[in-house]
Every structure is written in structure tokens, then in C-alpha cells.
MIVOMAR-839841 format. One record per residue (C-alpha): x, z, y; residue number from 1. Coordinates in steps of 0.1 Angstrom, whole numbers, always signed. Layout:
N
site east=X | up=Z | north=Y | num=NUM
...
***
This chain:
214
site east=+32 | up=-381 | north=+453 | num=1
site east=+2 | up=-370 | north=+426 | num=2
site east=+10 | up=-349 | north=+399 | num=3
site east=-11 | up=-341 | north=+370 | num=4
site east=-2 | up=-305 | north=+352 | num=5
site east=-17 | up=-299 | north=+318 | num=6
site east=-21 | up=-261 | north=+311 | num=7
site east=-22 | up=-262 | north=+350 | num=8
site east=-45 | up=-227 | north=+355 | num=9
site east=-23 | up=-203 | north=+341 | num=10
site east=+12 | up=-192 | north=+333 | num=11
site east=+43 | up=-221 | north=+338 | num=12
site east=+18 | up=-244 | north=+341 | num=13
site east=+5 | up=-224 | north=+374 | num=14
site east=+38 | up=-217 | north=+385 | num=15
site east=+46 | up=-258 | north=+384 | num=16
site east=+14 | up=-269 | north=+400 | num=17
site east=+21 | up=-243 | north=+427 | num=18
site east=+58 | up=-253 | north=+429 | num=19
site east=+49 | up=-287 | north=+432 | num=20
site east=+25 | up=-284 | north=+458 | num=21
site east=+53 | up=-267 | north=+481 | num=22
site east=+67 | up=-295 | north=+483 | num=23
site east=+38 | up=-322 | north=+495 | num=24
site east=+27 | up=-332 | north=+460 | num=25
site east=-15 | up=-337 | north=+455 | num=26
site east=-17 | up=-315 | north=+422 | num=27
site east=-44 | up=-317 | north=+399 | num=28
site east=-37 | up=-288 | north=+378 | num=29
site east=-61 | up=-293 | north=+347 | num=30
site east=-74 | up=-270 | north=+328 | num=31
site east=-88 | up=-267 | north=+293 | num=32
site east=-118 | up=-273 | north=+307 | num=33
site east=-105 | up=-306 | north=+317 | num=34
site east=-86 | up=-317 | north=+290 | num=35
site east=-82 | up=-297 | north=+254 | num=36
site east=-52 | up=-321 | north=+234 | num=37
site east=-64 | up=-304 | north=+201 | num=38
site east=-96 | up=-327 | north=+207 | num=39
site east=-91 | up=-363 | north=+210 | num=40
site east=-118 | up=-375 | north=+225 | num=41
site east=-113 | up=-353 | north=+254 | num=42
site east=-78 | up=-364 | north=+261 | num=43
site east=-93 | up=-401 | north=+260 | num=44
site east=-117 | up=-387 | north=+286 | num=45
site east=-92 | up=-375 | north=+310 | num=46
site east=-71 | up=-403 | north=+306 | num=47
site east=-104 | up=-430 | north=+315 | num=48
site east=-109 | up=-404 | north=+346 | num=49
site east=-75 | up=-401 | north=+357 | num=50
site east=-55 | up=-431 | north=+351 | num=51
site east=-22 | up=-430 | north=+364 | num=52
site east=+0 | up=-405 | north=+384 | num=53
site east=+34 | up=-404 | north=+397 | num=54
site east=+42 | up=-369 | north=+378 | num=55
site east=+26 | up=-358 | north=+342 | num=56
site east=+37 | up=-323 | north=+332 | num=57
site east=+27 | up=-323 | north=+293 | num=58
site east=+20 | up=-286 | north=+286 | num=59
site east=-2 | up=-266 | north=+265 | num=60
site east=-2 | up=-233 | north=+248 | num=61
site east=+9 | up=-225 | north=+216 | num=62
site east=-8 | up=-216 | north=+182 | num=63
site east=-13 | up=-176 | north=+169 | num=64
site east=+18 | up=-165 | north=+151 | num=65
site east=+17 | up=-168 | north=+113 | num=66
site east=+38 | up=-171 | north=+86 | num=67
site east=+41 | up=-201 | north=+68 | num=68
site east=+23 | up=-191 | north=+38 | num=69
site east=-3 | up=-184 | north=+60 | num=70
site east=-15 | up=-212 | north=+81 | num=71
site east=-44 | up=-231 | north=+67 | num=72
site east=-52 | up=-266 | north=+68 | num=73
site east=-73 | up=-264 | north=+95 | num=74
site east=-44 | up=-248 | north=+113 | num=75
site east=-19 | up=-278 | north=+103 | num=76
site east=-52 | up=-302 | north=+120 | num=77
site east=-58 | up=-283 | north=+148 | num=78
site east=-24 | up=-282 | north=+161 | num=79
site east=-15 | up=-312 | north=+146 | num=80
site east=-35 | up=-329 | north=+177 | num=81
site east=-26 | up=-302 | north=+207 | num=82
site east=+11 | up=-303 | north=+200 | num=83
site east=+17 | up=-337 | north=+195 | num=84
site east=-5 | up=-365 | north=+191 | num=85
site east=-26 | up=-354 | north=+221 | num=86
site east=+7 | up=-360 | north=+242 | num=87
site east=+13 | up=-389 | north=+219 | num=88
site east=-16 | up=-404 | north=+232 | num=89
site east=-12 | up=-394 | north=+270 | num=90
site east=+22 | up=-406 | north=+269 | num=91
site east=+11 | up=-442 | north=+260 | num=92
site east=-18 | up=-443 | north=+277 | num=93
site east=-19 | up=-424 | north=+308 | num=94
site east=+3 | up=-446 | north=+336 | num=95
site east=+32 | up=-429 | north=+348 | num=96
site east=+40 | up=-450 | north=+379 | num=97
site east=+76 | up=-464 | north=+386 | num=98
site east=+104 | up=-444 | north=+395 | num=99
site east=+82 | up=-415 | north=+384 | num=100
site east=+86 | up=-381 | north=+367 | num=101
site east=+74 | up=-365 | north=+331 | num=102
site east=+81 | up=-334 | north=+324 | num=103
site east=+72 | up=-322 | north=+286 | num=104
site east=+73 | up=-280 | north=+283 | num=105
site east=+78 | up=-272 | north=+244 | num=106
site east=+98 | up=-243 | north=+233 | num=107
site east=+129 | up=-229 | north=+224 | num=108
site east=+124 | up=-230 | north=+186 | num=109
site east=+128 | up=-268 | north=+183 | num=110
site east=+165 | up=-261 | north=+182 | num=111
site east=+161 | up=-219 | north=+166 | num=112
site east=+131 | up=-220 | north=+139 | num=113
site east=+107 | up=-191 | north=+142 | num=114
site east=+94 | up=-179 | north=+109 | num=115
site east=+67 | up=-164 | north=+128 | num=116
site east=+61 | up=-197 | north=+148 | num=117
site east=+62 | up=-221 | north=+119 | num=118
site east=+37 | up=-243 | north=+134 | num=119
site east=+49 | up=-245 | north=+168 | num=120
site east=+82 | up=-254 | north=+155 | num=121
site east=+73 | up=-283 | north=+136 | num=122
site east=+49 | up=-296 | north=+160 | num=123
site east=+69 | up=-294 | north=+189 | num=124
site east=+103 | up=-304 | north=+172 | num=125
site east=+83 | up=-337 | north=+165 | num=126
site east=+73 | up=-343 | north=+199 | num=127
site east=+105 | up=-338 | north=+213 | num=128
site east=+118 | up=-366 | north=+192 | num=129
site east=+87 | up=-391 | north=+206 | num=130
site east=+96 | up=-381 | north=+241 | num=131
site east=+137 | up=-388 | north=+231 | num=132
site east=+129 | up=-418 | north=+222 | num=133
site east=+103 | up=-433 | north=+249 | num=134
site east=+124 | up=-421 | north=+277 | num=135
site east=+149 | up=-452 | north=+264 | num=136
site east=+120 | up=-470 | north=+272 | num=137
site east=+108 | up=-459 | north=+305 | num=138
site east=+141 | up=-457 | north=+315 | num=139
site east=+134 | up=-494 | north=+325 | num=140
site east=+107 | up=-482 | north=+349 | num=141
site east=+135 | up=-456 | north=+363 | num=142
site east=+104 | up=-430 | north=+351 | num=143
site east=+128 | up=-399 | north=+347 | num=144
site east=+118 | up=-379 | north=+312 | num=145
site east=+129 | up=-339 | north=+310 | num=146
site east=+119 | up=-318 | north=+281 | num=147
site east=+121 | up=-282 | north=+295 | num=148
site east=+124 | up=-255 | north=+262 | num=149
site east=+119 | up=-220 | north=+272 | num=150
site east=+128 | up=-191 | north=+258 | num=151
site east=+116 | up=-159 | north=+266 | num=152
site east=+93 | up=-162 | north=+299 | num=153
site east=+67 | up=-136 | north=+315 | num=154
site east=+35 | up=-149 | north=+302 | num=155
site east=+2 | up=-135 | north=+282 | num=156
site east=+18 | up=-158 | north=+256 | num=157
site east=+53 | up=-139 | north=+255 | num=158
site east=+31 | up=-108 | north=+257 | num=159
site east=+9 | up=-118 | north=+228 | num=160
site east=+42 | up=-125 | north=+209 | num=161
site east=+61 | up=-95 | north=+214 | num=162
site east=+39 | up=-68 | north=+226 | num=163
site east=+58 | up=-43 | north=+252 | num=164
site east=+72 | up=-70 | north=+273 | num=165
site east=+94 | up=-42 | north=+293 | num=166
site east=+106 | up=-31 | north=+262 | num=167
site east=+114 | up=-65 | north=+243 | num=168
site east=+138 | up=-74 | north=+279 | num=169
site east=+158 | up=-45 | north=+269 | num=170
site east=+170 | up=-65 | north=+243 | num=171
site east=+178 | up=-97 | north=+262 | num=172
site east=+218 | up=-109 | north=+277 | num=173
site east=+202 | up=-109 | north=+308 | num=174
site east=+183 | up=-74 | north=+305 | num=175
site east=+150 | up=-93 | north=+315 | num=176
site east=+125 | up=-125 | north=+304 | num=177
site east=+124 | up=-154 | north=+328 | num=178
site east=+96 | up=-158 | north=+356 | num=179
site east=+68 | up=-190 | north=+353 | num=180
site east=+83 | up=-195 | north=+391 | num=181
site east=+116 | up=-201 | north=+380 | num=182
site east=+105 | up=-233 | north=+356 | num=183
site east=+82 | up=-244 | north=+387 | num=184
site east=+109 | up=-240 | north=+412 | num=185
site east=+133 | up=-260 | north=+387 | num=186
site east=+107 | up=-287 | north=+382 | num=187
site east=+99 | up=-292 | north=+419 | num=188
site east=+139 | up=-293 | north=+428 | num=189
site east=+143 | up=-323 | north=+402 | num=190
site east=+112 | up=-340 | north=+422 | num=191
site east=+123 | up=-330 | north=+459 | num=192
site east=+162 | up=-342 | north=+456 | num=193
site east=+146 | up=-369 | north=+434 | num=194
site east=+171 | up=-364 | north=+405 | num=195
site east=+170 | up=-395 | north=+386 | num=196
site east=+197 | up=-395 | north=+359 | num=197
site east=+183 | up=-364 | north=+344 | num=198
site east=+165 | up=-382 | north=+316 | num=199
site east=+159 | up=-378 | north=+280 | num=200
site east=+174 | up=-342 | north=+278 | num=201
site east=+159 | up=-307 | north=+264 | num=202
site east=+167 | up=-284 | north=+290 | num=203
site east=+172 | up=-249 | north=+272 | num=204
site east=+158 | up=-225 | north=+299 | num=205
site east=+162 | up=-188 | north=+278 | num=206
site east=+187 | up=-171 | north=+299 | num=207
site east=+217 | up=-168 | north=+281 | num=208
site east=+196 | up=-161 | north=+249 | num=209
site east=+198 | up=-186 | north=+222 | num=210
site east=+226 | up=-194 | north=+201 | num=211
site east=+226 | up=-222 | north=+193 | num=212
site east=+259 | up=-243 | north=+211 | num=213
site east=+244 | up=-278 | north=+211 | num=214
***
């Protein structure tokens, strides 16, 4: 099976490119470098150059944290196209073959707001509700959709977020943040056992951290 994996050179975008490979998939793990969602005409490019693929992993990395008094409208723009109408796009355009897999990677603050993440939250929030709604429709295709939210995960990302990432776990139900590997090992398993009826679900992956009961 091919799989393309946006975000694919770092991070949980590594960890499912490498996950996937484990188990006989040809992964082309892009990088920005080979696709940047927050400029149009380069998704466009990478969709003409890669056309269709049995697995698309829609993942990208997240704006700097500011309050909502101060993002700018540039901000609003910018992220505007690499949160969700670059995966808009992709998801219309770039051919998921039947009985296929798409994973979309957003966040845990689609369903807890960060004030610090105002951006991210909107953004993301609104693509989950695109992807909700066109895995009705590629249901008919048997083209599985999961939306995987994480929480708190060992990446630069967490790091740039909290700071002392030993420190921060302390405060976490399960005394630690989750591993990129465990999101890749997850993703590969649903692919493997070919999982079909998983479809149009967030999957919360936080470790016991959210509250949040539906």
C-alpha cells in the first residue's frame, strides 16, 4: 500500500511514516519542503505530482501561542490556509483510493479551548467538522476516515508549549506525555488488521488527561 504523511520528517508525523513502513507500506513522508498547506499553490503542486494514494495522513504543525487579542490578521490568513483549507483542498482533490485510509492529526483543543491556542482551536475545530462530514461520503468508497486529537505528546511542539517537558509530566494522570511512536503504532494497527468501521471519529489520544466526557 502507498501512504503519503504530511509533516512526515519530524515528530508524529515521523513516528507514522516509520510505523507505517513496519508494516510493508511505500511511505512518502513529505516534508515542508514538499508541501507547505499555508501556501496554496504548493499544495496544488503536490497534489499534480502525487495524485492518489491508498493512505493520506493530513498533519501539520501548529501556530505560535498567542492570546486572542494578539493574533494579527496575517496570523488569521496564514493559518487560515495550513489548518484547514490546505487539507480542504487535499481532501477533494488528492485521490484516496478505495477501501483506503485517511488519517487527519488535529489537537486536543477542538473539544477543550486553549486561550493560549486561540488559533489552533478555531482552525482545527473547523476541519474536524469538514472531515465529519466527508467521511459520510467516502464511506461509499469504504475509505476509512479517523481524526486522531492528541493531547500532551513528546515533541519540540509540546516543548515549545510548556517549556520543562519533565517537569510539565509531573502534573499529568499518567505522570508522563505520550510518545510520537504510540500515535504511529496506533495508526499502523488500524491499517495492518485493516479496521474498517472505525470512521468518522475523533480519537482523543491524551492519556487520561482531558475532561471533557463526550
Amino acid at each position: 500500500m502507498k501512504a503519503i504523511v504530511l509533516g512526515g520528517s519530524s515528530g508524529i508525523g515521523r513516528a507514522i511514516a516509520e510505523s507505517l513502513r513496519t508494516i510493508g507500506c511505500d511511505v512518502i513522508a513529505a516534508s515542508r519542503k514538499d508541501i507547505d498547506t499555508s501556501n496554496l499553490a504548493s499544495v496544488k503542486r503536490f497534489i499534480k505530482k502525487h495524485k492518489e494514494t491508498d493512505i493520506l495522513v493530513l498533519n501539520t504543525g501548529g501556530p505560535v501561542p498567542k492570546q486572542f487579542s494578539q493574533v494579527t490578521e496575517k496570523d488569521w490568513q496564514k493559518y487560515h490556509n495550513q489548518l484547514f483549507l490546505g487539507f480542504c483542498i487535499l481532501l477533494q482533490k488528492l485521490k484516496v483510493r478505495n477501501g483506503g485510509y485517511i488519517f487527519a492529526i488535529t489537537s486536543g483543543v477542538i473539544r477543550e479551548p486553549n486561550p493560549k491556542l486561540v488559533i489552533s482551536s478555531a482552525y482545527r475545530l473547523a476541519f474536524t467538522a469538514v472531515f465529519k462530514l466527508a467521511s459520510k461520503d467516502l464511506s461509499s468508497k469504504n475509505i476509512s476516515c479517523v481524526n486522531i486529537a492528541p493531547g500532551p505528546i513528546n515533541t519540540d511542539r509540546m516543548r515549545e508549549l510548556v517549556g520543562d517537558l519533565d517537569e510539565f509530566a509531573k502534573s499529568l494522570p499518567m505522570r508522563r506525555v505520550g510518545e510520537p511512536r504510540e500515535i504511529g503504532d496506533f495508526v499502523a494497527a488500524i491499517v495492518k488488521n485493516r479496521i474498517k468501521y472505525l470512521s468518522g471519529v475523533t480519537i482523543n489520544f491524551d492519556g487520561a488527561n482531558s475532561n471533557f466526557v463526550l
